[in-house]
C-alpha positions, 0 to 999 in steps of 0.5 A, a space after each residue: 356868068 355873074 351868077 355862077 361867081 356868086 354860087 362859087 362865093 358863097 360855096 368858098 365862104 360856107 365854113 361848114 365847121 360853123 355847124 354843130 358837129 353832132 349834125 350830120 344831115 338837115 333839110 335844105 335851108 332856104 335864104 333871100 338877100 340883095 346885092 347891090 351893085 357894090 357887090 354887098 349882101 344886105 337883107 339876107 333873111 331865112 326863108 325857111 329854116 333847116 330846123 338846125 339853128 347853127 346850119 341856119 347860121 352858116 348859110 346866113 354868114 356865107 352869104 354875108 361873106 360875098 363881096 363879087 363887086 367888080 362882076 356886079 357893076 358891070 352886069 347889075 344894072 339896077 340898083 340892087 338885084 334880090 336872089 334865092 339861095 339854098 344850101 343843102 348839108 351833108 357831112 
């Protein structure tokens, strides 16, 4: 269930608007963060890039953007927790 919050957060916090307009396709971008028991994103880093600087971007930001803090504390019981996420983009 937790992890299917966080999937539905991150595609409520993807602004696709955020990528160049010009782009109407781009390989999948890949990204690793934590979450802390919070419920915040820290260390988000692109693990492979999408060759498309601005799609990079606004997949970065949408997961910086999740904030899911009462689920975590409940399910998390580590400290923090490291996920993969990939966005695939298509306009």
């Amino acid at each position: 269930m937790y992890v299917q919050a966080v999937q539905r957060k991150v595609t409520e916090n993807w602004l696709k608007y955020e990528v160049d307009p010009r782009i109407s396709e781009a390989r999948r971008v890949y990204l690793t963060f934590d979450i802390a028991r919070d419920g915040h994103p820290s260390n988000v880093e692109i693990e492979q890039s999408s060759g498309v600087p601005s799609l990079d971007l606004s997949a970065r930001r949408a997961l910086e953007r999740i904030d899911t803090s009462a689920r975590c504390r409940r399910i998390i019981r580590e400290a923090e927790c490291r996920w993969s996420f990939w966005f695939d983009y298509k306009r």
